[in-house]
C-alpha positions in Angstrom: 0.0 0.0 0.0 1.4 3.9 -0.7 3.4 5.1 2.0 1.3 8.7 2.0 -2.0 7.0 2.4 -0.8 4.5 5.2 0.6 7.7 6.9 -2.3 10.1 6.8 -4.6 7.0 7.5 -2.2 6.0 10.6 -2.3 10.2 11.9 -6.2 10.3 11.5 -6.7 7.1 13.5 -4.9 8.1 16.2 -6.1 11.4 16.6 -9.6 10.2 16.4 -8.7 7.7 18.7 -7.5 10.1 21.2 -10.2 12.7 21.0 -13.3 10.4 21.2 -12.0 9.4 23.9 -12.1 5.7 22.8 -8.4 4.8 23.6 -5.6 7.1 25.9 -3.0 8.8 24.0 -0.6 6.6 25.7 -1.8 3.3 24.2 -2.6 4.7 21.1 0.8 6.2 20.6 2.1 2.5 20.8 -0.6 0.4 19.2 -1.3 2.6 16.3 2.0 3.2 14.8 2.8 -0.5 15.2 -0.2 -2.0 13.7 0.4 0.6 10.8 4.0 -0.4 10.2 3.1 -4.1 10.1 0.1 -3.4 8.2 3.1 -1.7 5.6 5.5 -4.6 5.6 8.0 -3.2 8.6 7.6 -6.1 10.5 11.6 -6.7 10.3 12.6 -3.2 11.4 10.0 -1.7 13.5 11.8 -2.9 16.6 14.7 -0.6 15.3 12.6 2.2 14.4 11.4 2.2 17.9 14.5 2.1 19.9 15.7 5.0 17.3 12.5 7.0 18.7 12.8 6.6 22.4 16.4 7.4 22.2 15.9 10.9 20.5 13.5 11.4 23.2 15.0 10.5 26.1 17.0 13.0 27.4 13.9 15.0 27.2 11.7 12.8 29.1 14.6 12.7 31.9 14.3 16.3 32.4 10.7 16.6 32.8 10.9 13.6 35.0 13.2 15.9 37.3 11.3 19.3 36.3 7.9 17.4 38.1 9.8 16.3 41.1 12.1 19.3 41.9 8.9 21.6 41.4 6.6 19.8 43.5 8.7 19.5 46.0 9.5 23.1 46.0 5.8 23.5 46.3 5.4 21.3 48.9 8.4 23.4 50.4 5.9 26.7 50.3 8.6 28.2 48.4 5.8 30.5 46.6 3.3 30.7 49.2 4.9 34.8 49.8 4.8 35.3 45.6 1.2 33.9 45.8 0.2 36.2 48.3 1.6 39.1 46.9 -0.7 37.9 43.3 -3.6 38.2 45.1 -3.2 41.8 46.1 -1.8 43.1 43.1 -5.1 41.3 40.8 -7.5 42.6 43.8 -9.6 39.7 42.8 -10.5 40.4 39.9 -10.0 37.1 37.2 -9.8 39.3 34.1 -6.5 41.1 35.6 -5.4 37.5 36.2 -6.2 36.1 33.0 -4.3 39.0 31.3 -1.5 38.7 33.8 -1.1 35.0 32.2 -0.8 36.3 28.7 2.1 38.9 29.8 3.8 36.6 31.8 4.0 33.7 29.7 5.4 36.5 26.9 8.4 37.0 29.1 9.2 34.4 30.1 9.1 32.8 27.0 12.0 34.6 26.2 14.2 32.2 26.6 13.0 29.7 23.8 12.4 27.2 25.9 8.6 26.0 26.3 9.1 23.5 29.5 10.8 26.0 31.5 8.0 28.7 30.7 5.4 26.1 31.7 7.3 25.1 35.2 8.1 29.0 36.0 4.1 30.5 35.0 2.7 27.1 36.5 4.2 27.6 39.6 3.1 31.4 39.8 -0.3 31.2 38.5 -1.9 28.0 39.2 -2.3 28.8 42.5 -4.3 32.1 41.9 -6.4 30.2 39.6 -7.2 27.4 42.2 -7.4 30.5 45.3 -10.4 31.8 42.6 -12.0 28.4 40.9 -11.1 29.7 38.0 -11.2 27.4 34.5 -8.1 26.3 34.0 -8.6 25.6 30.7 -8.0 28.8 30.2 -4.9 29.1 31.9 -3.3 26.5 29.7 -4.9 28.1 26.5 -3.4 31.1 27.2 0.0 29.9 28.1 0.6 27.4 25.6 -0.7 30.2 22.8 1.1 32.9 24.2 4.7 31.0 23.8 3.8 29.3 20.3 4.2 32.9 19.4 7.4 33.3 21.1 8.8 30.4 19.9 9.2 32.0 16.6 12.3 34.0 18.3 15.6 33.1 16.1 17.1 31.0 19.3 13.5 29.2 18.9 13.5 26.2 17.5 11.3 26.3 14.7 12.9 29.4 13.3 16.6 28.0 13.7 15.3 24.7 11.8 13.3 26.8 9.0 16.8 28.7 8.8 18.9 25.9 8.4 17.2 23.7 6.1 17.1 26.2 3.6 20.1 27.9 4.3 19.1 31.3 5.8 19.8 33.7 8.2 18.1 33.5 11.1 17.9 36.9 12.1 16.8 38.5 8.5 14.0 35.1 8.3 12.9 36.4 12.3 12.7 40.7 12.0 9.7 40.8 9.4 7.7 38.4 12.0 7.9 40.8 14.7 4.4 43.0 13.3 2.8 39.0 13.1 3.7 38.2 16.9 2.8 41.4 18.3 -0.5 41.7 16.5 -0.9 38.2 17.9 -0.4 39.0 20.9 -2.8 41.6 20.9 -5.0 38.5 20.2 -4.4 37.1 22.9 -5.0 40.2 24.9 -8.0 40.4 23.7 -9.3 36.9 24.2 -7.7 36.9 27.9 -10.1 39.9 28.0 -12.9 37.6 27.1 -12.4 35.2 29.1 -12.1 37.4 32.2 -15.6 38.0 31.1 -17.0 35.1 31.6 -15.4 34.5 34.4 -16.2 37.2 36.3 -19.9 36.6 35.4 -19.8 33.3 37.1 -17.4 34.3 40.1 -17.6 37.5 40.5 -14.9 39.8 42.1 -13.2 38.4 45.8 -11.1 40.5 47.8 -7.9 39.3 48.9 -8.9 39.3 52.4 -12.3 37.9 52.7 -13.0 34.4 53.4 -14.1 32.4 50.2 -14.3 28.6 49.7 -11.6 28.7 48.0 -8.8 30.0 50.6 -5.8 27.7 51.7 -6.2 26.1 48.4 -2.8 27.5 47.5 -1.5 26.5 50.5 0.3 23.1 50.0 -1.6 20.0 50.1 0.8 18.3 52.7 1.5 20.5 55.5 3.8 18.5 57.1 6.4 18.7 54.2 6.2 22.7 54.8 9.4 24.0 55.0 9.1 28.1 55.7 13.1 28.1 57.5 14.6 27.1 54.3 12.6 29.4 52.0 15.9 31.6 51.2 17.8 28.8 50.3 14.8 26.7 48.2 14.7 30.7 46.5 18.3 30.8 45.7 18.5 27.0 44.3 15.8 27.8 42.2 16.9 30.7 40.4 20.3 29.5 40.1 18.6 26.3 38.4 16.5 29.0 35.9 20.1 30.8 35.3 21.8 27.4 34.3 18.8 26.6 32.1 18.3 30.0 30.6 22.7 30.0 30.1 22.7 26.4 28.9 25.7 25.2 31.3 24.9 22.2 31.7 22.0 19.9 29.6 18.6 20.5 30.5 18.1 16.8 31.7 21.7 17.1 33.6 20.7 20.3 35.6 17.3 19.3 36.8 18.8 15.9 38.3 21.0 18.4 40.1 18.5 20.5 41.9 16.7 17.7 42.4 19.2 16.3 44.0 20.2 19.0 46.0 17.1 20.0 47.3 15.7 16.8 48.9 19.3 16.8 50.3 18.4 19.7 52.4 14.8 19.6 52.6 14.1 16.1 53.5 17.7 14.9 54.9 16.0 11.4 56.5 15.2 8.7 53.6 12.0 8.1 54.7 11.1 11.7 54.1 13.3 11.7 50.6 10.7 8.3 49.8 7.7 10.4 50.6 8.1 12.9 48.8 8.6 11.0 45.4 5.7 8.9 46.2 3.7 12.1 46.5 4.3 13.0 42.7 5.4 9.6 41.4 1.6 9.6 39.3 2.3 13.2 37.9 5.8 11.6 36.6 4.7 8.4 35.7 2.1 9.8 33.4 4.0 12.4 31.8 7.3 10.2 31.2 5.1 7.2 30.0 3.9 9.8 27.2 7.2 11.0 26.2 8.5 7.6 25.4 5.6 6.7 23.7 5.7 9.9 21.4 9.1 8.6 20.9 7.7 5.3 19.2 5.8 7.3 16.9 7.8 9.3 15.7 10.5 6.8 15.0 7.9 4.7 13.0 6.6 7.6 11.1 10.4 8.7 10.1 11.8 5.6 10.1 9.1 3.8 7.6 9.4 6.6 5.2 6.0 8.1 5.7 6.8 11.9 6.3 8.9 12.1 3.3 6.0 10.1 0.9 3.3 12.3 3.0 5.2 15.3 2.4 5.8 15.1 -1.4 2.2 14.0 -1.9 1.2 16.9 -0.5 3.1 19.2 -2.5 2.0 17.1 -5.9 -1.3 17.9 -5.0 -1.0 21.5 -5.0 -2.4 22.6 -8.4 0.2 24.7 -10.7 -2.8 27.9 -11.2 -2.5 27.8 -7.3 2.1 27.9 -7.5 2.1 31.7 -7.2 -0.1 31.2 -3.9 2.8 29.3 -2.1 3.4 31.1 0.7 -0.1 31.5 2.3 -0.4 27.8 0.9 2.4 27.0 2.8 1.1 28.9 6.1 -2.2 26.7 5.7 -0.1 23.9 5.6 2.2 24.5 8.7 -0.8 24.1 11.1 -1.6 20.5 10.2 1.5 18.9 9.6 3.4 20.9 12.6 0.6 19.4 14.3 0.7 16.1 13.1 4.4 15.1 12.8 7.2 17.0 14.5 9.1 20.4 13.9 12.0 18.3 12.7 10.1 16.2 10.1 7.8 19.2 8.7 11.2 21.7 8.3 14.0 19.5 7.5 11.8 17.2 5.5 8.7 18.9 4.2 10.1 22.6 4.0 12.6 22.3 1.4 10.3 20.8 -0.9 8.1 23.6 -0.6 10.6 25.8 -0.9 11.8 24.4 -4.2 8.3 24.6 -5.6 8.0 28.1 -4.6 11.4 29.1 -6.6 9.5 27.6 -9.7 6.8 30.4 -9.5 8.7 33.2 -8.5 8.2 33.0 -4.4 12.0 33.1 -2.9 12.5 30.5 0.0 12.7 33.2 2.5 9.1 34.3 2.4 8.6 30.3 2.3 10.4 30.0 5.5 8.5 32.6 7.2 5.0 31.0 6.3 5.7 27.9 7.6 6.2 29.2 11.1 3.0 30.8 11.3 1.6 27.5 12.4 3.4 27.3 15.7 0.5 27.9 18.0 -1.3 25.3 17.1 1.9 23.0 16.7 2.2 22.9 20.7 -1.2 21.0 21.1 0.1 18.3 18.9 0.9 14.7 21.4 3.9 14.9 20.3 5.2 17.6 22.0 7.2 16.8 25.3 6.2 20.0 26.8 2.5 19.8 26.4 2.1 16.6 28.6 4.0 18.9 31.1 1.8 21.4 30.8 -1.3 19.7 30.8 0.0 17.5 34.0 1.1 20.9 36.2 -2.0 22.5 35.7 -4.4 19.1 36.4 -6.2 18.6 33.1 -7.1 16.3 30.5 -4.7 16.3 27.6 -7.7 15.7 25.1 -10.3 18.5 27.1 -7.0 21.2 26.4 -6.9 19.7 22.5 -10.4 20.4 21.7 -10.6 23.8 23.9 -7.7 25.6 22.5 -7.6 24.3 18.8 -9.8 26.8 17.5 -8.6 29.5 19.5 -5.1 29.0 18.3 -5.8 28.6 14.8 -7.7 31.8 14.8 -4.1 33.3 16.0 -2.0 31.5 13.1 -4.7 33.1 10.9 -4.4 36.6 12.8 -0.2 36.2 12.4 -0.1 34.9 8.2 -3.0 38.0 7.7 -0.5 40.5 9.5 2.5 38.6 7.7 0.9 39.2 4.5 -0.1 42.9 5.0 3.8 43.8 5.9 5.2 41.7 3.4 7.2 39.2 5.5 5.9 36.9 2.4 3.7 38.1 -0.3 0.2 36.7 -0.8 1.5 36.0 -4.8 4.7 35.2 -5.9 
């Protein structure tokens, strides 16, 4: 059977598998891919394929394994009990000046280019406002995940370094057009934090910092007796000098987080029993998390491995009509949302990109403006299962991976759309070639 079929019938049966709700995105990240690469004749080399999968993945999936523990035990700690506190008088109760407050936050934070860390740093700020309040956190993920698919497109991203280096770019002249894109996006996002503060101020009203609500002590640590106020200076310093080495790159991301780890139940919990505890606490956030990571990995190693991006990705191009060539940068920017969503950054721009690119050059589109479409589908890339730093995400703030999916997926789209519309108007890449 073609390759391109078997791989778009193999992505739409596990995403409707996933979001009916008929089969968890763990065990449909293993079963599907496998019965798909029997079902094309792997049978021989899918063990390989795998192996090759999990092991791009792992250092990954060692890191948030570390991320979950070091920051819920720095919770547990009451490290940001004072920061929490100090939230709820600055948004005087109000969840629209919270839900805004997410949007800005996430922006710089995201900074940095890395998506986990902004997660773990906003997370551990704002998800206890958002439980003080009642307040949906669907939203709160939404917002966050959104707000850095936009800031991703900086040129120490990753999709912009990829988009740069598969077609041989720089990645500063490919980023500076893109600028009048993110920040009308973010005005977006604005704008639908606005809304949402709405709605949620219809069905909770305003509450004063200081009045009794059913909600108060929920941002108080769930187990009291790991409370450790004495050591809040030093739990401060560790932290920020783990944010420093991730934001500097001193050490691997996976390397560091054992570290901290490490250090704090050291001085936190010295006793063993304590140090046993504590990981017990938090061993189902990690299990569920890791579990998905390696299970992404098996995907994506069949789906590379079998040959099925690079016969999905040429099929895709063959099927673009030549009266439509002219069109190929928006083309290409309706394009990036799917297939960013469906196989990963490095399949879509090291494998699908140049392609693109190439058929752009035959009617008169250069590769830059090529390279800057496909980045416009960024926000909408970080819902895909694939991505390591959704499952964190999704696990910090305590919801379903497949409720965020069908929540935020029109909302980001709608901000792709608001970015390429912006993109075109400045002439980042033209509407025709």
């Amino acid at each position: 059977m073609d390759l391109a079929l078997l791989g778009f019938l193999m992505v739409a049966t596990f995403m409707t598998l996933i979001m009916t709700k008929r089969m968890t995105p763990l065990v449909a990240l293993i079963v599907v891919p496998t019965a798909f690469a029997l079902l094309a004749g792997f049978a021989s080399g899918v063990g390989d394929m795998m192996i090759d999968g999990i092991k791009n993945l792992a250092p990954t999936g060692v890191m948030l394994l570390f991320a979950i523990l070091f920051f819920s035990i720095m919770t547990d700690t009451g490290l940001f009990d004072p920061l929490v506190n100090r939230l709820l008088r600055v948004v005087h109760g109000d969840p629209m000046l919270i839900l805004i407050g997410t949007v800005v936050l996430c922006a710089l934070v995201s900074l940095d280019g890395d998506g986990s860390t902004t997660y773990i740093i906003t997370i551990a700020a704002l998800l206890p406002l958002y439980k003080r309040y009642d307040m949906n956190r669907l939203y709160l993920c939404c917002l966050l995940m959104t707000t850095s698919g936009i800031m991703n497109l900086t040129p120490w991203g990753g999709p912009t370094a990829r988009a740069a280096s598969a077609l041989k770019l720089d990645p500063a002249t490919l980023f500076l057009p893109l600028i009048p894109g993110m920040i009308a996006g973010l005005a977006a996002l604005i704008a639908l934090a606005v809304w949402f503060g709405r709605k949620e101020r219809h069905r909770i009203g305003h509450v004063k910092a200081n009045e009794p609500t059913a909600f108060t002590g929920m941002a108080v640590s769930q187990f009291p007796e790991a409370r450790r106020p004495h050591l809040r200076w030093f739990n401060g310093a560790l932290t920020l000098a783990l944010i420093a080495g991730l934001v500097t790159g001193i050490l691997p991301l996976s390397v560091l987080m054992m570290l901290a780890f490490a250090i704090a139940m050291i001085v936190n919990y010295p006793q063993v029993a304590e140090q046993k505890e504590r990981i017990s606490a938090h061993a189902g956030n990690v299990l569920s998390v890791v579990s998905l990571i390696f299970a992404a990995g098996i995907f994506t190693g069949i789906l590379s491995g079998t040959g099925m991006v690079e016969a999905m990705s040429k099929e895709v191009v063959g099927f673009i009509p030549p009266v439509l060539g002219p069109y190929m940068a928006p083309i290409t920017a309706a394009l990036s949302l799917p297939f960013t969503f469906f196989i990963s950054n490095d399949a879509f721009y090291f494998g699908m990109l140049p392609i693109l690119a190439e058929a752009g050059t035959h009617y008169g589109v250069s590769p830059m403006a090529i390279a800057r479409a496909s980045l416009m589908g960024q926000p909408v890339h970080l819902l895909s299962p694939l991505v390591p730093s959704t499952y964190l995400l999704v696990s910090l703030a305590g919801i379903d991976l497949a409720d965020h999916q069908r929540f935020t997926l029109v909302p980001a789209a709608a901000i792709c759309a608001v970015m390429t519309i912006v993109g075109m108007a400045v002439l980042a890449f033209p509407l025709v070639g």
